[in-house]
N, C-alpha and C positions, 0 to 999 in steps of 0.2 A: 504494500500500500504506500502510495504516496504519502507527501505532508499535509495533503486538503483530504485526506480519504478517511474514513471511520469504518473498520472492519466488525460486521457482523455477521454475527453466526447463528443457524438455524436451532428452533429452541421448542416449537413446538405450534399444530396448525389444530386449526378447528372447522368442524363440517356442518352444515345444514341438510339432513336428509329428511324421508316421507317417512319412513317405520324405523325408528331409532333403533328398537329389542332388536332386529335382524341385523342392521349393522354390526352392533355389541354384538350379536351371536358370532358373527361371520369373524372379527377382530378376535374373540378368544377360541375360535375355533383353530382361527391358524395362526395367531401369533401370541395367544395363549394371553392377552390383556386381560385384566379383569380390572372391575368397577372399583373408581375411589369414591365418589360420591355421587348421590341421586337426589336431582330436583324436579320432582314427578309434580302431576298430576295443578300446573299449574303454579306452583309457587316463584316461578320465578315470570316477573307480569311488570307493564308499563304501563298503566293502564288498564283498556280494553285489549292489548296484545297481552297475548301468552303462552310458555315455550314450555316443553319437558328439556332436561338436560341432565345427562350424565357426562360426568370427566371419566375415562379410562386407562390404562395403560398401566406398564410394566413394572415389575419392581427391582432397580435396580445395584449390582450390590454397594456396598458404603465404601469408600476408599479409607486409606490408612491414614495416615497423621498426614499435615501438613509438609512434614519436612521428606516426605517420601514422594513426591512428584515431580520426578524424573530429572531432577535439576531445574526445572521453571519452576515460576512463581506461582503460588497456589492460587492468585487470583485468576491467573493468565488460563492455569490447567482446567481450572470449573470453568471460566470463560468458555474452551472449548471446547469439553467434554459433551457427550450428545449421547451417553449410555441412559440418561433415564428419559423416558415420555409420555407424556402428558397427552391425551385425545380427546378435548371436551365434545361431544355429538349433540346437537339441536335438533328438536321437530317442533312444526307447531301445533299450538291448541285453538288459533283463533285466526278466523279468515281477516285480520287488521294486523300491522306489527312489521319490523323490519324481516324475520325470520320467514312468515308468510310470503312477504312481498319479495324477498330473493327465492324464493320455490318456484314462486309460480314466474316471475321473469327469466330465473337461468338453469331452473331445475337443483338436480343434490347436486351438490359441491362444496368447495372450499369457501368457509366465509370469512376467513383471515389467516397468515401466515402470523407468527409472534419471533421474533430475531434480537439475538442476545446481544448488548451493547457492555464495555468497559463501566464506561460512567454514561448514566443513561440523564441526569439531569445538567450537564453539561451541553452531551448529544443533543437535545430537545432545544434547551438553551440557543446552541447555533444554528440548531433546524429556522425558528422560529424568529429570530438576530436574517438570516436569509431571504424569510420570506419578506420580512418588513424592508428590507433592503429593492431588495430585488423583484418583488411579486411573485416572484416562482415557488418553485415549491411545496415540501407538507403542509396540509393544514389537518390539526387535529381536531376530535370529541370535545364538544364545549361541557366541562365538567363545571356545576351548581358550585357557586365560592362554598354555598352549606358544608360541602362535602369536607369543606378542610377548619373548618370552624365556625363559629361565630358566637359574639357576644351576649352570656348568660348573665343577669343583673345576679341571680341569687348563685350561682357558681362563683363570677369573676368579681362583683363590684363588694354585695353582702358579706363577703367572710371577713374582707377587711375593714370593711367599717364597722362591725362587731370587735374586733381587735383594739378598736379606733376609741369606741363607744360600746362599752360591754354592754351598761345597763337599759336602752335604751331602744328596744328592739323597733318598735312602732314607730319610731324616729328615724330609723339605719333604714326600713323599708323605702319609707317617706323620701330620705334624702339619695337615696340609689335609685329610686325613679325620676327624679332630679338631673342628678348627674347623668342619666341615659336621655334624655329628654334634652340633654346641653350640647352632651354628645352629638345628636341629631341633627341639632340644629344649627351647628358648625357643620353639618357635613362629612364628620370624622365615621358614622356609624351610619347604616340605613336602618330604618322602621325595624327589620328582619334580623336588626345587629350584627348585619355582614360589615366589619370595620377596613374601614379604607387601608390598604398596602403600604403605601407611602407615608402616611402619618407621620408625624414624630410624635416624642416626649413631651417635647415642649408645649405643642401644638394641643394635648388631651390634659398637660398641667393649667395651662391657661383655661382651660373649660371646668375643673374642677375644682381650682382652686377660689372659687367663689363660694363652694359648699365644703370643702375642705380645707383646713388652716396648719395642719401637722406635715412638715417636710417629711415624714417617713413615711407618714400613710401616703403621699401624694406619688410620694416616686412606688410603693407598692402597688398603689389600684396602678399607675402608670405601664409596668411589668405586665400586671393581669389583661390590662384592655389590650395591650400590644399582643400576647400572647394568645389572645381568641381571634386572632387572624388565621392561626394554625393548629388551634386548639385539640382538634382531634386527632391529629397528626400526633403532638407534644404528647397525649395520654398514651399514645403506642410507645414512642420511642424516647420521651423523657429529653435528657442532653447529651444524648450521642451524637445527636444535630446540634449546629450552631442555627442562630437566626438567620444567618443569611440563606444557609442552606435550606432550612423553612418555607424564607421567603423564595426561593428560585423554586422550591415545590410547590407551591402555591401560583404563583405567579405563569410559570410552565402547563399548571393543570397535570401533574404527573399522579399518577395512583401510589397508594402506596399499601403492602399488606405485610403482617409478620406470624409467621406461622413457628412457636416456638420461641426458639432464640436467632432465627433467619430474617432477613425483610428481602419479600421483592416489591423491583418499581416497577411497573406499567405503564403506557400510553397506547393511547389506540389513533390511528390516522381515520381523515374524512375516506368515504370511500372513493376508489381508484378504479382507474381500466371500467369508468362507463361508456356508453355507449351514448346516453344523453343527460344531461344534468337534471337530478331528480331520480334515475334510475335506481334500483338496487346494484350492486356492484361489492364485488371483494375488499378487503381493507388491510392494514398492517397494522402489525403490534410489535413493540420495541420495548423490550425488558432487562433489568441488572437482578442480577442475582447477590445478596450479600449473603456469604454463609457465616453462620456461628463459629466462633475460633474457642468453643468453651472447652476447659481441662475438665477431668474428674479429680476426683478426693486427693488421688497421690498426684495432681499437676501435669497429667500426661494427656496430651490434643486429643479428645474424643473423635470417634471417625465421621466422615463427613458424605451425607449423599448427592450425589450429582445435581439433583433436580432442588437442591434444596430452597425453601422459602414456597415451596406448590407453586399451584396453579393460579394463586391470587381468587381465594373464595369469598374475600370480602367484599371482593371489588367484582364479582361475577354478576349481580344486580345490576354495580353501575354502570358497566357493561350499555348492559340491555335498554335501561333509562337514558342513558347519557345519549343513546342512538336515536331515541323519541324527541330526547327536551330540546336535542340542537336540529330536529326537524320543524319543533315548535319554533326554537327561534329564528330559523329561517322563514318560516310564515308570519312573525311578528315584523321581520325587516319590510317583508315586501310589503305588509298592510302597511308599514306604516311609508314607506317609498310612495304606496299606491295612494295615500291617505282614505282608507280605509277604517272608519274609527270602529267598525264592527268587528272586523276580522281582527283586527289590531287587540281590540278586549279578548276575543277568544282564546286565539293566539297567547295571550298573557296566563289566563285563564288557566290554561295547558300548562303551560312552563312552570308555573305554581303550584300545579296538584302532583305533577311529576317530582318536583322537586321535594314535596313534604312526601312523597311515598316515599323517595329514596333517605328521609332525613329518619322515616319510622323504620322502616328495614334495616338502616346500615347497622344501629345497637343486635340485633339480631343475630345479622349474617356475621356478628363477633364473637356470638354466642356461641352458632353452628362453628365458627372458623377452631377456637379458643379449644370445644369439645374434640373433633377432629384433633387437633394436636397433642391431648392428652390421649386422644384414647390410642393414637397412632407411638406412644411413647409406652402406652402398657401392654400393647399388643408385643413391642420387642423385646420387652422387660417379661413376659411371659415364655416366650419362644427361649431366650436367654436358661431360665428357671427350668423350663422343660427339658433341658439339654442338658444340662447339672443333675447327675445323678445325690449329688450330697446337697441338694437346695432346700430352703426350709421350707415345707409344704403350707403352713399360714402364712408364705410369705406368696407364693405362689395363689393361695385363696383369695387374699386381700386385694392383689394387683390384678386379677382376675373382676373382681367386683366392681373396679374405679373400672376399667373396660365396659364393664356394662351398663356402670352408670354413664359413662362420655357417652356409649351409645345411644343411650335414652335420652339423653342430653341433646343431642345432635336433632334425633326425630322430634320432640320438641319443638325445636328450634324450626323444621319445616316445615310443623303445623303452623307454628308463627305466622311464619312467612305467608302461607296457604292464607288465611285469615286476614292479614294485612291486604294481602292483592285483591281478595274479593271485597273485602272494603272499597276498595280504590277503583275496581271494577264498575259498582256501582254509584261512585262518585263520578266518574267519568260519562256513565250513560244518562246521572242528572243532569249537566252540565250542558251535554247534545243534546237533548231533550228542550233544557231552557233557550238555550239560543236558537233551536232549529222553531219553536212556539213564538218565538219574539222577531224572527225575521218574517215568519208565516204574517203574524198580526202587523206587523209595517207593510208590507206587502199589500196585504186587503188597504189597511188605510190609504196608501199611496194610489189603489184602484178606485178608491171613491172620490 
């Protein structure tokens, strides 16, 4: 590779077919896959669109310590390792939805390649530094700011003015709706409490410092409001990030998911190779893999699997929505281009309901994710004990049981989800319902 070139390497593709089981049949028949997880009978939904989905594939084995790969460097070795794989398979459940509308335009196929980058928030970084330059190029999934945080008066403002003001609880409510309310009205925060990128310090002390008088509380809420820019992010990964790196996740729209002690990043491109704008069409995905470098008891590199950090299950929702909301906002631009102040509301409308489904799922899909990781941690820890002839058999009992509870955990967690989407299901069909009654009755009035 050249000095302008960015080497990526293949990491794992996913399909849109008509009868999902026969695929899975046909994949473990002859290359022996078997299922990591199922999201049946609807729970994974945008809406009125809704998909089944199973991830599939291999298991592949764990390499040794870091310091045993071949002389490279172990990030370079996972970079290109391509032993373990990942096959999520789609069908759909609803004649509406992106999944549907590539069946019925290109038939089964690929509905995205995923290509493993070094530094994938740098990569992004320049993709998008390119396109603003040049008009060429990616353009990605418009991901909900929601997704990466935003402003909770009783998480980010309340706990420190209790700190501030023990006694005086009906006061600390009072004046943190205040202070949000200041917020707003500078601009610093929207209604939704998605807080501005750019902000400073300065800029949110001068709006609080009217209702606040204490330099330590002032610089504390300061930390907190900055901080629900990427608040969700920060409860994942704490300060293994700096801010800046935050804010380029943010900023970028990069996914981020941690399965364990692993994080992968994700992004997903608009789609590509149409045929006319609007079409359904294949798309790309661009992922880093960070793997855990965690020792055991005696200090010695635990082994490490190729594919580590999954499939990104957290983000397997956003996925689906992100593909909806940035078709909403494309019908929000044209109304509003068109001046269309009908379609313009709808349009909004959409982008709003999509976005709180995905804001009630994503606590969930951490649930499912969270369970999944342990139970994939006792399952080996079982296999281990099984093999040990001298193992202690209640130690074998016990790890067996946390197994069964992650499992129960996990199904849970898909009823959730099932539950959530048909909510949203028929929030979505009120919605068409009210606007398609209220263009009817302009209509007639405009005939008379």
């Amino acid at each position: 590779f050249d000095g302008t070139s960015i080497p990526a390497y293949s990491d794992h593709w996913v399909s849109n077919v008509h009868n999902r089981n026969s695929f899975l049949k046909t994949l473990n028949d002859i290359l022996g896959f078997t299922s990591k997880v199922d999201f049946n009978a609807g729970v994974v939904a945008a809406g009125r669109a809704k998909i089944e989905s199973t991830v599939t594939g291999n298991d592949a084995p764990l390499f040794a310590e870091f310091s045993t790969f071949s002389g490279s460097k172990p990030d370079t070795a996972l970079l290109k390792n391509q032993t373990q794989v990942y096959l999520p398979i789609n069908n759909a459940l609803s004649d509406i939805g992106h999944v549907h509308g590539f069946l019925q335009e290109l038939g089964q196929g690929v509905q995205h390649l995923a290509n493993r980058v070094e530094n994938l928030v740098l990569f992004i970084e320049r993709a998008n530094n390119y396109r603003r330059i040049t008009g060429r190029g990616f353009s990605f999934l418009r991901i909900p700011r929601s997704y990466y945080g935003h402003l909770d008066t009783n998480r980010d403002i309340l706990p420190v003015l209790y700190r501030y003001n023990k006694m005086k609880s009906k006061l600390n409510a009072e004046l943190a709706e205040k202070i949000f309310k200041s917020l707003v009205a500078a601009a610093i925060v929207t209604v939704a409490g998605i807080v501005d990128l750019d902000v400073s310090s300065e800029e949110i002390s001068k709006c609080i410092s009217e209702y606040v008088h204490d330099t330590e509380t002032i610089q504390e809420l300061c930390e907190s409001i900055l901080r629900a820019r990427y608040y969700n992010m920060y409860s994942l990964l704490q300060d293994h990030l700096s801010e800046r790196t935050y804010l380029q996740i943010v900023r970028n729209k990069v996914l981020v998911d941690i399965q364990g002690h692993d994080i992968l990043y994700q992004i997903f491109t608009s789609n590509i190779l149409q045929r006319n704008v609007g079409d359904e069409a294949p798309f790309l995905e661009f992922i880093q893999r960070v793997c855990s470098e965690k020792k055991d008891a005696c200090g010695k590199q635990l082994p490490i699997k190729p594919g580590c950090g999954g499939f990104g299950i957290r983000n397997f929702l956003t996925l689906f929505l992100s593909i909806e909301v940035s078709k909403a906002m494309d019908e929000f631009e044209k109304a509003v281009e068109s001046k269309d102040k009908e379609g313009e509301e709808y349009a909004k409308a959409k982008i709003d309901l999509f976005t709180d489904q995905l804001n009630e799922s994503n606590p969930v899909l951490t649930e499912i994710s969270d369970a999944m990781t342990k139970e994939a941690e006792a399952l080996e820890e079982i296999n281990k004990l099984k093999s040990d002839k001298s193992a202690d058999k209640q130690q074998l009992y016990k790890v067996e049981s946390i197994a069964k509870e992650m499992n129960k955990n996990k199904k849970q967690g898909n009823v959730k989800l099932q539950e959530i989407s048909s909510s949203y299901v028929a929030k979505f069909k009120d919605l068409e319902i009210r606007f398609r009654e209220r263009t009817e009755a302009e209509t007639k009035l405009e005939a008379r």
